[in-house]
C-alpha positions in Angstrom: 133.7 129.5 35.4 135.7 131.9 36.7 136.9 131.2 39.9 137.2 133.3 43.3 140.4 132.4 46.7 137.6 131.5 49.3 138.5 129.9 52.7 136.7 129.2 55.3 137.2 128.4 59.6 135.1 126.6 61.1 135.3 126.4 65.2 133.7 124.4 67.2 132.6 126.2 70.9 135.1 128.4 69.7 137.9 126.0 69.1 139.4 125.0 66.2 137.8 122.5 64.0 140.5 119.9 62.6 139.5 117.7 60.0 136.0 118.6 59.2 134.9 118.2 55.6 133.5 121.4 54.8 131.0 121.3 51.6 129.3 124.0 49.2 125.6 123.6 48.1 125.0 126.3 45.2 121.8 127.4 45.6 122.2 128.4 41.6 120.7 125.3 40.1 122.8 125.8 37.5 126.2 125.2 39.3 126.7 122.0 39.0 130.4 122.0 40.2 131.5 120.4 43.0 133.3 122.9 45.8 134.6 121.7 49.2 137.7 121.0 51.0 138.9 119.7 54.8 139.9 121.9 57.7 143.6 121.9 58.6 144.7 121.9 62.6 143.4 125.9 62.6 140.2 124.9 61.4 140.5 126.6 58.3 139.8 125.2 54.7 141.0 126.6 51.4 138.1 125.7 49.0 138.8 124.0 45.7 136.3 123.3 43.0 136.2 119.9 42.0 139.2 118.9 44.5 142.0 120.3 41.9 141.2 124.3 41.3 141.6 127.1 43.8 138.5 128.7 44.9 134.8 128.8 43.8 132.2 130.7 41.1 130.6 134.0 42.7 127.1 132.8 44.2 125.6 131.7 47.3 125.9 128.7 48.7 124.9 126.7 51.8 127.7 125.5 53.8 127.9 122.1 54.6 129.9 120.8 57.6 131.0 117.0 59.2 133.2 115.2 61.3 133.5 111.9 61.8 135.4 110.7 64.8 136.4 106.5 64.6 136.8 104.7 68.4 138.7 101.3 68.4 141.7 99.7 66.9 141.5 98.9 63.3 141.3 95.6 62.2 143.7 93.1 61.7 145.2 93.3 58.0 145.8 89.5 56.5 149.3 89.8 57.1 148.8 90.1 61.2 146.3 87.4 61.2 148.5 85.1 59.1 151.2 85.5 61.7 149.2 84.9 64.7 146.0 83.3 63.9 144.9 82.8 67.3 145.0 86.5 68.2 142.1 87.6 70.4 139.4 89.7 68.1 139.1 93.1 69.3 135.6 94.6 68.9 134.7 96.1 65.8 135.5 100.0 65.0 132.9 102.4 65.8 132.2 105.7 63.7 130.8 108.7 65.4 129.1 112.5 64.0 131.2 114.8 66.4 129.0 117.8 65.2 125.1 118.1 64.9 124.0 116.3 61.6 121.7 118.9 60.5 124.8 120.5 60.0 126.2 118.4 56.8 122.4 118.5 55.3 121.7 121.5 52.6 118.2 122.1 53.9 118.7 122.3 57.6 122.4 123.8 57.8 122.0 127.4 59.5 125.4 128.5 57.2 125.3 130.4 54.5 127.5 132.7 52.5 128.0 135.1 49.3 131.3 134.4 47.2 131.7 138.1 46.1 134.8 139.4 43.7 137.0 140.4 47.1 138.4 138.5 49.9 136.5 135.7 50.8 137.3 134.8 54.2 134.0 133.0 56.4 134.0 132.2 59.9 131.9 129.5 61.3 131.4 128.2 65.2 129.1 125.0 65.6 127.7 125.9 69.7 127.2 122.3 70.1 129.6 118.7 70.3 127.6 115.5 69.9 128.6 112.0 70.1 125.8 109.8 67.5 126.7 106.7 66.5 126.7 105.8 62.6 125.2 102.8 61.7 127.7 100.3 60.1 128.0 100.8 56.5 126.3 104.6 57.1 129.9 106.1 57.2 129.4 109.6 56.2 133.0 112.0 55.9 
């Protein structure tokens, strides 16, 4: 399909969002292309369709937003335990939404936007930080 420059800033209570995956739900069934990107230190993402070409089809779309924030030390590769065996263990890493989930879910996201034949530029701001715990092994990006 023919494809459309679209970015897209996202703030958070007004400040930049770094590092947010940003995601595009077609609600044309018959997109089935995949259309995201991640926000750079402005907040802004440049949209690629299936992570290699720049932009996306003309549609509408839901917007789909997450960040996931880790807390802890990473653990110890085989290499650091081989050289000190007896190192104390550190508690495990924990993962955390930074943002509303409802956010990064198709049917609950408020977001939405038309990618039209001119500029595509969308602004975003998420009101609200949150700090929910993932479950291990429920890392989400």
């Amino acid at each position: 399909p023919k494809l459309y420059p679209t970015t897209i800033t996202i703030t958070l209570q007004g400040q930049p969002l770094a590092d947010a995956a940003v995601l595009l739900t077609p609600l044309d069934t018959e997109n089935h292309w995949v259309h995201g990107s991640r926000t750079n230190q402005q907040g802004t993402a440049t949209i690629l369709t299936h992570g290699q070409y720049n932009g996306v089809p003309l549609g509408k779309y839901k917007l789909r937003v997450s960040k996931t924030v880790v807390e802890g030390d990473p653990p110890p590769s085989d290499i650091e335990l081989a050289e000190n065996p007896n190192r104390p263990k550190s508690p495990p890493q924990k993962y955390f939404h930074e943002i509303p989930p409802e956010y990064n879910d198709p049917n609950t996201t408020p977001f939405e936007l038309e990618i039209k034949t001119t500029a595509n530029h969308f602004m975003f701001d998420i009101s609200k930080r949150v700090k929910i715990e993932i479950p291990r092994g429920g890392v989400t990006h």
